[in-house]
ZAMARGU-4260 file (C-alpha; in steps of 0.2 Angstrom, whole numbers, plus 5000, padded with zeros to 4 digits):
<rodrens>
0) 5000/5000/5000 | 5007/5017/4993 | 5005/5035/5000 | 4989/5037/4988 | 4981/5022/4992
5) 4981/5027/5010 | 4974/5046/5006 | 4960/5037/4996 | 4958/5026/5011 | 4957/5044/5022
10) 4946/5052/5010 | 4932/5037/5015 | 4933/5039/5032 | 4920/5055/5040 | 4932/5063/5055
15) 4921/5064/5069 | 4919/5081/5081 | 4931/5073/5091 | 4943/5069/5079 | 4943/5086/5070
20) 4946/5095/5087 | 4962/5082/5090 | 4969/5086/5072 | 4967/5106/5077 | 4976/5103/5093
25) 4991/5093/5089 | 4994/5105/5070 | 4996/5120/5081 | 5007/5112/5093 | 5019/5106/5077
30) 5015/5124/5071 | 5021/5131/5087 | 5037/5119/5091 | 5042/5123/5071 | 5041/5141/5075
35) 5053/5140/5091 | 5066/5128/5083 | 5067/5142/5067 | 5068/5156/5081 | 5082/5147/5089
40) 5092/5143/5072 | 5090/5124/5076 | 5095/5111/5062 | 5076/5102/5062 | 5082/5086/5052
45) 5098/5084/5068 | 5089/5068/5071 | 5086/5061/5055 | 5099/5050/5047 | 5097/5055/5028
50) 5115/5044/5021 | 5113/5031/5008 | 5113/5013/5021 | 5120/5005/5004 | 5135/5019/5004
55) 5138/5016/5022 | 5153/5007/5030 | 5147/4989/5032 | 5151/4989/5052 | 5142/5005/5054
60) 5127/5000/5045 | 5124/4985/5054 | 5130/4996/5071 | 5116/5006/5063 | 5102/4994/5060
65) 5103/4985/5079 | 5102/5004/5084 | 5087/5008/5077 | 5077/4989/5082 | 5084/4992/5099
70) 5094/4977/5100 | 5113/4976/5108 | 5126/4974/5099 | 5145/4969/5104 | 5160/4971/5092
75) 5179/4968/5091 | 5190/4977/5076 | 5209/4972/5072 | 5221/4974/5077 | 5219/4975/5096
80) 5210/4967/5111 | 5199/4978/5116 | 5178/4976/5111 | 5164/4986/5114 | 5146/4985/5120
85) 5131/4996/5115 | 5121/5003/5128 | 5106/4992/5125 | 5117/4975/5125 | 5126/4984/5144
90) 5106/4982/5152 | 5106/4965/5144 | 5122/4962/5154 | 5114/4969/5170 | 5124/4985/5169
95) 5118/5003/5169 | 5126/5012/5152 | 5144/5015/5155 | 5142/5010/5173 | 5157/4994/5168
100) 5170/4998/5154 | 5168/4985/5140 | 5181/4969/5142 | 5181/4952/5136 | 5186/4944/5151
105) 5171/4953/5162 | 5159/4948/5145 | 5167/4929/5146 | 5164/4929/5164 | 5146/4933/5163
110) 5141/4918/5151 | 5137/4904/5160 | 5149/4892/5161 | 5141/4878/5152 | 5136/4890/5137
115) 5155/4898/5134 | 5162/4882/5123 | 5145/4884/5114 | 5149/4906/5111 | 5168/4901/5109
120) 5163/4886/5095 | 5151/4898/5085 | 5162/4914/5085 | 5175/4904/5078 | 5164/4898/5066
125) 5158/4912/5060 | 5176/4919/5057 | 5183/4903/5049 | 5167/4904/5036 | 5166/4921/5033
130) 5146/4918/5037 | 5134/4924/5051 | 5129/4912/5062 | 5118/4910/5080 | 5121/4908/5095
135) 5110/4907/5110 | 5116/4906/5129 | 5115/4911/5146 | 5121/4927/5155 | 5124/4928/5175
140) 5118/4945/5178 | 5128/4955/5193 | 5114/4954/5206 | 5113/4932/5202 | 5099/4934/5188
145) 5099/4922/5175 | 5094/4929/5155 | 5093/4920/5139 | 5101/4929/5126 | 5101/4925/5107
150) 5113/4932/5097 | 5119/4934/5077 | 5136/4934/5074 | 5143/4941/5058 | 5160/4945/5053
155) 5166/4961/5045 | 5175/4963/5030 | 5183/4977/5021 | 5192/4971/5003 | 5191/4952/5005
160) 5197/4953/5022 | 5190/4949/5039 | 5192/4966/5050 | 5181/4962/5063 | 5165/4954/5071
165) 5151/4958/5082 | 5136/4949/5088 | 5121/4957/5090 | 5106/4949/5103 | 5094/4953/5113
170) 5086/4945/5128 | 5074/4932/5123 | 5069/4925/5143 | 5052/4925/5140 | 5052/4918/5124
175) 5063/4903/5129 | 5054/4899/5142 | 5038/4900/5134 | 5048/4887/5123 | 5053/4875/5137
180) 5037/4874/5142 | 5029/4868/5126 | 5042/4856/5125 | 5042/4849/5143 | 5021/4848/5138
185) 5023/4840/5123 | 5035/4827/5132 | 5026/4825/5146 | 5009/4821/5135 | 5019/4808/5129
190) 5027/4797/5146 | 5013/4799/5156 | 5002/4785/5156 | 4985/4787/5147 | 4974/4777/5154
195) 4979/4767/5173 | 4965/4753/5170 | 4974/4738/5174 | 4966/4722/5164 | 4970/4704/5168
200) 4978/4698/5152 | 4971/4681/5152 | 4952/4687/5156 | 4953/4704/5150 | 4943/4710/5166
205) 4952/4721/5180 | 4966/4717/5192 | 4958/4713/5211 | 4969/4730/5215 | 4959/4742/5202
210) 4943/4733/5204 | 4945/4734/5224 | 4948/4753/5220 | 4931/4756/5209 | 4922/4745/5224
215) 4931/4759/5236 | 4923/4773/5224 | 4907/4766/5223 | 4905/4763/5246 | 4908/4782/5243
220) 4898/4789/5230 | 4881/4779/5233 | 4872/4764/5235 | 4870/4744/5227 | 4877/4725/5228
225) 4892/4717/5227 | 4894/4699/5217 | 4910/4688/5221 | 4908/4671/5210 | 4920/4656/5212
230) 4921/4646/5197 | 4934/4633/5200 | 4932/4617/5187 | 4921/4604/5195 | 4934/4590/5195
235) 4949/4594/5199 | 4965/4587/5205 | 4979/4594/5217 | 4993/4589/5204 | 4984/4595/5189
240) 4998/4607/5183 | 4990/4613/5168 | 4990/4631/5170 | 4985/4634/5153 | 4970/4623/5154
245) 4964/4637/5172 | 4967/4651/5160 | 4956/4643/5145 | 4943/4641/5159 | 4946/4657/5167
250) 4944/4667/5149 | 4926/4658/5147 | 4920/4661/5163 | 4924/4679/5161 | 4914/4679/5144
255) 4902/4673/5152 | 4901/4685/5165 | 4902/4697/5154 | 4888/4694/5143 | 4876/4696/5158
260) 4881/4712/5167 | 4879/4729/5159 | 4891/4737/5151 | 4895/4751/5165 | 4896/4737/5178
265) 4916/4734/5182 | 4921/4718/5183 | 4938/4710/5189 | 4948/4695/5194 | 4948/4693/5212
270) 4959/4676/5213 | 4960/4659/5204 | 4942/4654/5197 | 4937/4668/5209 | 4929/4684/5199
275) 4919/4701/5206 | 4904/4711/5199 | 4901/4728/5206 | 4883/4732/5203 | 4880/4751/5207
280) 4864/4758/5212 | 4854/4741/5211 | 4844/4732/5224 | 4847/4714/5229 | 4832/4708/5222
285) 4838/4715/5205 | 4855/4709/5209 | 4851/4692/5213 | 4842/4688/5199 | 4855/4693/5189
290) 4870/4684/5200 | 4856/4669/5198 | 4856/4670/5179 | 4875/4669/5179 | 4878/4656/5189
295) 4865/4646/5178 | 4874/4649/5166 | 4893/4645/5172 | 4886/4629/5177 | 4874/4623/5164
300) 4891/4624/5150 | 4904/4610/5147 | 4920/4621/5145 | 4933/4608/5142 | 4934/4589/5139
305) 4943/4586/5154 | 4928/4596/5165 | 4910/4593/5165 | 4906/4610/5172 | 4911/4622/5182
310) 4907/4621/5200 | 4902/4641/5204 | 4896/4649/5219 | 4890/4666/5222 | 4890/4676/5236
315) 4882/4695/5237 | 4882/4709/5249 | 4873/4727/5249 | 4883/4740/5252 | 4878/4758/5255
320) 4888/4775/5257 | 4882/4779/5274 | 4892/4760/5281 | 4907/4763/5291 | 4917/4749/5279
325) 4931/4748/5267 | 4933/4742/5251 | 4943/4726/5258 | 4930/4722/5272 | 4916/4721/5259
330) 4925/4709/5246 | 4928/4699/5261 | 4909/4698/5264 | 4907/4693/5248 | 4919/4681/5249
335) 4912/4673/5266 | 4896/4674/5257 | 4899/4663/5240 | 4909/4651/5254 | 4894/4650/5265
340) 4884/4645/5247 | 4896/4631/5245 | 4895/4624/5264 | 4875/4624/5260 | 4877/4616/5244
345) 4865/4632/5235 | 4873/4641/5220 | 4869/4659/5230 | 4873/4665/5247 | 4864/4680/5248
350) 4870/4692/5264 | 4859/4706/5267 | 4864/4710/5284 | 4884/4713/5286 | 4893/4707/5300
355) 4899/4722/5312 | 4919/4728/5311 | 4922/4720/5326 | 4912/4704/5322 | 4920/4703/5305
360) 4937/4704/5312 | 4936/4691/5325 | 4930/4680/5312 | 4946/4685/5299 | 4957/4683/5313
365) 4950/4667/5319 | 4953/4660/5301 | 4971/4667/5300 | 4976/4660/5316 | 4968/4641/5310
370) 4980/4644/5294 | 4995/4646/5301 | 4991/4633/5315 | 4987/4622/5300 | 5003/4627/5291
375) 4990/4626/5275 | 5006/4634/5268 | 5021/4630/5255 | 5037/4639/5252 | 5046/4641/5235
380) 5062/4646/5232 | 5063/4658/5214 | 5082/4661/5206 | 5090/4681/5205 | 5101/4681/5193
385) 5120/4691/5195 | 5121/4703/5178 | 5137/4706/5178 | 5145/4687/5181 | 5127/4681/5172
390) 5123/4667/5184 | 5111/4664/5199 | 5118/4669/5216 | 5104/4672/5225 | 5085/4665/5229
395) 5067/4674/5233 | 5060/4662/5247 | 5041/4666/5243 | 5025/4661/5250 | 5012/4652/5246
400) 4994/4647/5251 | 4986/4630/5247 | 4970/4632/5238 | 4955/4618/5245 | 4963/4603/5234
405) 4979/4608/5240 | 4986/4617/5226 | 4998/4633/5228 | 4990/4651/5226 | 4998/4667/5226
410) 4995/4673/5242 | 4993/4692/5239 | 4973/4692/5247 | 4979/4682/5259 | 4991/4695/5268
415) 4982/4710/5263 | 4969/4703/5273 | 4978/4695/5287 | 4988/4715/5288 | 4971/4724/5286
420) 4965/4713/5302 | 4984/4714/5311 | 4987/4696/5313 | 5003/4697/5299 | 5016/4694/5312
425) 5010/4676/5314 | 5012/4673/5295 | 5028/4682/5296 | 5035/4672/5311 | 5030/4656/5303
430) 5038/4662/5285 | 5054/4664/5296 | 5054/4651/5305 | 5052/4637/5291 | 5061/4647/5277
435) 5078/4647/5290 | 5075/4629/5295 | 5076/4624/5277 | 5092/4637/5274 | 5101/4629/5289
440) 5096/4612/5281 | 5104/4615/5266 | 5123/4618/5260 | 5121/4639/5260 | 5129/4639/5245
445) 5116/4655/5238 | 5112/4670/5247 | 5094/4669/5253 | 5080/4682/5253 | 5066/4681/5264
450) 5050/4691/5266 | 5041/4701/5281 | 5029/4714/5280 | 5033/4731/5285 | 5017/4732/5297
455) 5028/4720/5308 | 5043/4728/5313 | 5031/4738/5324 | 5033/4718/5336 | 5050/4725/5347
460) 5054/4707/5348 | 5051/4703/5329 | 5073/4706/5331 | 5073/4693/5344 | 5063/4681/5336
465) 5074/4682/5318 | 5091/4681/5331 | 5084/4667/5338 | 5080/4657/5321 | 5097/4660/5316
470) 5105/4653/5328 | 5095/4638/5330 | 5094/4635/5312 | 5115/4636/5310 | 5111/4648/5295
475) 5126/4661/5289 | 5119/4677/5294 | 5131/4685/5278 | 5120/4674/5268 | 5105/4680/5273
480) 5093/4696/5268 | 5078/4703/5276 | 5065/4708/5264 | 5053/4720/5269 | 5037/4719/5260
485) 5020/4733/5261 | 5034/4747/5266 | 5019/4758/5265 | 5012/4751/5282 | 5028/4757/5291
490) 5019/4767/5303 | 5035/4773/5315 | 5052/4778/5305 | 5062/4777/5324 | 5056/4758/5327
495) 5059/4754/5306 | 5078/4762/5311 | 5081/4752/5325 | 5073/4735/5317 | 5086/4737/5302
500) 5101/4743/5314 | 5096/4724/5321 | 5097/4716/5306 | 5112/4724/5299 | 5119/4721/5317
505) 5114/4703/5314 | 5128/4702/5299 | 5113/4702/5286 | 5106/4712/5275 | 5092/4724/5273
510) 5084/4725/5257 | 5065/4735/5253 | 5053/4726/5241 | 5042/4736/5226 | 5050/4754/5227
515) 5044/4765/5217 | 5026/4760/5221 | 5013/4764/5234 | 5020/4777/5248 | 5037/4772/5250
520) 5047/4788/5251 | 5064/4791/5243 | 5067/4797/5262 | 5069/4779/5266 | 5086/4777/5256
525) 5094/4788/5267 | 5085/4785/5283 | 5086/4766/5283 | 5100/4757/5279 | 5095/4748/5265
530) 5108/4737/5255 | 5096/4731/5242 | 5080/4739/5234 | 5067/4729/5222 | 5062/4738/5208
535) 5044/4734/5206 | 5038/4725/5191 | 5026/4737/5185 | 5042/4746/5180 | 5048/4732/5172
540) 5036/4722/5164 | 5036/4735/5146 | 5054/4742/5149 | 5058/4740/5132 | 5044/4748/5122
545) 5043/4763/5136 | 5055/4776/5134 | 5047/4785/5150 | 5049/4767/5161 | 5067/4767/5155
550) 5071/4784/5162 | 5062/4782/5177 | 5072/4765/5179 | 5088/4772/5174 | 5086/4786/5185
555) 5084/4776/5201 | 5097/4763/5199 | 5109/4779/5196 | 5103/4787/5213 | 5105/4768/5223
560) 5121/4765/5215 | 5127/4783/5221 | 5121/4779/5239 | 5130/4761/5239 | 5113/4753/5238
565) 5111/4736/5226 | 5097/4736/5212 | 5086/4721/5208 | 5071/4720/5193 | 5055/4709/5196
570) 5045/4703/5183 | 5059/4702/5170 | 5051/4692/5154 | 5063/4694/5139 | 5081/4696/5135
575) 5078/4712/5127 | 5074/4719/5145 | 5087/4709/5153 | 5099/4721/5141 | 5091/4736/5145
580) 5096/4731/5163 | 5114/4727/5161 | 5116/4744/5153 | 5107/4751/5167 | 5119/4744/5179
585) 5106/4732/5187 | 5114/4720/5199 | 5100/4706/5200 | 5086/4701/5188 | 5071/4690/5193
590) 5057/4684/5182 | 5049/4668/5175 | 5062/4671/5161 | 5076/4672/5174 | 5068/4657/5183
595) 5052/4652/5188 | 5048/4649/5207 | 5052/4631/5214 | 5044/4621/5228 | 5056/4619/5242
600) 5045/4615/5256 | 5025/4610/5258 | 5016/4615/5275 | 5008/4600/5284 | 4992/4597/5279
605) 4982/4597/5294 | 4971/4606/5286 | 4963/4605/5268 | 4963/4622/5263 | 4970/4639/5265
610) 4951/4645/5262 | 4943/4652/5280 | 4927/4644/5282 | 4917/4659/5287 | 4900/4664/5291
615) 4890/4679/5295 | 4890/4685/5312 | 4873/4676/5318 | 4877/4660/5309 | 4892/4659/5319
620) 4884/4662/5336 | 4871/4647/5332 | 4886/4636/5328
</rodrens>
């Protein structure tokens, strides 16, 4: 657009009142101030620079040009030293104008010492090719301030030759950080994880741990029932070891489920053959009728040549917002429930009445207490392997519970239940005691890790008890690791201290189980001494496609190997993890690729099953 296109455009526009009296006022004050200036014999074009740019000494124009966009500038001729700041580029620098004379030791010194090689490296450039280049970097301002500065270099020539350089910049802080922060957004959109729904694999249904958090959401939010169904194969047999067969028969009974409830309604694994269905804001009658039409079902199909049916139970409880309960004391009524349906023989145990708190923990306790009387137990001993000499130098001991046909089950709601109810301390006594009997027993040719929950170290005399055992038993005490499991339930950080002070005392070692999980603070690596931490699997298990899980990883072995502390992985499954490990610096690996679990020890079977036969409150009084 030309000078006449924008008097045309003028022309268009009707001046208002308003605008003719502004016009008036500010042509007599140019009037007037072109009057005084002629009065005074002042040259009215001083300020105007009216030389040809093109004519203009090349360092002066570009001098010139910074000038004018108010950008500093910094510039060095041949043959001396000595270099030269504008004013603009002194306040980038922190300085008033002329309040520091110009020097290039006094400019090197307020770069920041990371970003000098990066100024050196470019200016150099720059001269070598006879061509502008950037550079962007830190300054230390005088009072400690840090600024971004960005800078064009160019190099000045007069005949061919290179007479000198300057760089001109300007502050660009709030523009770089505005650009950090999109990146660090953009990054962080893609490491953390989406969507924290954890599915079973085999059934495609939640994990007992998210589908006991959705029961937790639902005893706050409102009313409805809870469905726990046990669908175990109606024959089976203790030494049946086909665990793809119970996965195959696990996936149907999930379909199954599945085609019955809603599509809002969560469902999860609870156990083996065990399965949940929360059933918001229903009544029983509507829940029963539904829990009765899956239980028909699951019991009128043949699955698999090798089973006629499946043997399902159900047990249901109501739950409503205003009960004082948690999410693990209502999966327990369920579970009591469907165990109560089997002990009658009925396909539904419907419990519309719950058992107080302290009625409902007497009954847990009583059945924890049977249990470990009952050794209804079995040990197993699972291979760490040494990454660096690439061989097995250490076992897990681990724990597991025996099923009603005397088969080995993970054990995990076992002990939540038995920690929730505070009767873990006989499980870990009797973990300790057999685990060290067996060790003693044996050649103590490994180094030995054995479980105890962090909920016990509140017994004083828990130290006593593992003392005792090791003496009695003959076991190495070098050979020998504590494990403390549910480091979240450590409720007193001085009694923790003085319960690993023991150990270490002992001559064994200290070792914390699924860090990085739960409420286990970083604290606790410098306020325990720990020699060995557990990375949990859930860090583990997709190591190699997750390039957040490998910084995460990376970034904590780095920290324990700086505080002298060992790291082992859980849940390794590939040899592409197990070399992400070894280039991590990992020390121990543990997974079914590593090694799976072996039996070491079976507890006597006075009993026939780990499962507590329990009954509502009322039923038990009649017995």
């Amino acid at each position: 657009m030309n000078l006449d296109d924008l008097l045309a455009l003028t022309a268009q526009q009707v001046p208002t009142q308003l605008d003719e009296a502004r016009a008036r006022r500010i042509a007599g004050h140019i009037e007037r101030e072109y009057a005084e200036r002629l009065a005074a014999n002042v040259d009215i074009t001083s300020d105007v620079d009216l030389r040809d740019p093109v004519a203009m000494r090349e360092s002066k124009r570009i001098l010139r040009s910074a000038e004018l966009l108010k950008l500093g500038t910094i510039s060095w001729f041949r043959p001396g030293p000595q270099i030269d700041w504008s004013p603009e580029m002194s306040r980038i620098l922190g300085h008033a104008p002329g309040e520091v004379p110009p020097s290039l030791p006094h400019l090197v010194s307020m770069i920041h010492p990371r970003d000098r090689a990066t100024v050196r490296r470019q200016v150099r450039a720059a001269w070598r090719d006879q061509e502008e280049k950037e550079a962007g970097f830190r300054v230390v301002k005088p009072d400690g301030v840090t600024a971004y500065v960005h800078c064009s270099i160019e190099v000045v020539t007069e005949d061919g030759q290179a007479t000198g350089v300057i760089a001109t910049g300007q502050d660009v802080t709030v523009v770089e950080k505005a650009r950090q922060e999109r990146a660090r957004r953009l990054l962080r959109g893609g490491t953390v994880q989406q969507d924290l729904i954890e599915l079973d694999p085999v059934t495609g249904l939640l994990t007992r741990r998210r589908f006991a958090d959705e029961v937790g959401r639902a005893l706050r939010t409102g009313t409805g029932t809870l469905l726990v169904v046990s669908a175990p194969p109606y024959i089976r047999r203790s030494t049946d070891a086909d665990s793809g067969r119970d996965d195959r028969l696990s996936a149907a009974a999930a379909e199954v489920i599945r085609s019955v409830v809603g599509p809002a309604d969560a469902c999860g694994v609870l156990g083996r053959h065990e399965f949940g269905v929360l059933l918001p804001y229903t009544t029983v009658d509507t829940a029963k009728l539904k829990a009765e039409e899956i239980l028909n079902r699951l019991r009128a199909t043949r699955y698999l040549a090798a089973s006629s049916r499946l043997d399902a139970f159900g047990g249901l409880v109501h739950y409503d917002y205003r009960m004082p309960i948690e999410s693990i004391e209502l999966l327990f009524d369920a579970e009591t429930a469907w165990r109560q349906a089997k002990s009658q023989d009925a396909p539904l145990y419907v419990l519309r009445q719950p058992p107080s708190t302290t009625q409902r923990r007497d009954i847990a306790r009583a059945g924890i207490r049977a249990a470990v009387e009952g050794s209804r137990f079995a040990l197993y001993a699972q291979p760490l392997r040494d990454l660096e000499l690439n061989q097995t130098t250490r076992h897990e001991i681990l724990l597991r519970v025996l099923d009603d046909v005397g088969r080995p089950a993970p054990p995990s709601t076992f002990l939540e239940l038995a920690e929730h109810v505070d009767e873990i301390l006989a499980v870990d006594k009797w973990v300790i005691n057999n685990a060290l009997r067996l060790v003693g027993e044996g050649s103590q040719t490994s180094h030995y890790q054995v479980n105890i929950s962090g909920r016990s170290l509140a017994d004083p005399l828990l130290i006593d008890h593992i003392r005792d055992a090791v003496a009695r038993h003959r076991v190495n005490p070098e050979r020998l690791t504590i494990e403390i499991t549910e480091t979240a339930a450590i409720g007193n950080l001085t009694i923790a201290r003085r319960f690993a002070d023991g150990v270490r005392a002992l001559g064994c070692q200290l070792a914390l189980d699924d860090f990085g999980t739960g409420n286990t603070p970083l604290s606790f690596l410098t306020q325990l001494p720990v020699d060995l931490v557990k990375i949990d699997g859930s860090f583990i298990q997709d190591l190699p496609r997750s390039k957040a899980l490998q910084a995460v990883v990376e970034g904590l072995v780095q920290t324990c190997h700086r505080l002298g502390i060992l790291t082992a992985a859980e849940y390794v499954q590939d040899d592409a993890t197990l070399d992400l490990l070894r280039s991590y610096g990992v020390d121990f690996a543990q997974g079914f690729h590593v090694g799976e679990p072996e039996l070491i020890v079976v507890g006597r079977r006075t009993a026939p099953s780990i499962e507590l036969e329990l009954f509502p409150a009322q039923e038990q009084a009649a017995r």
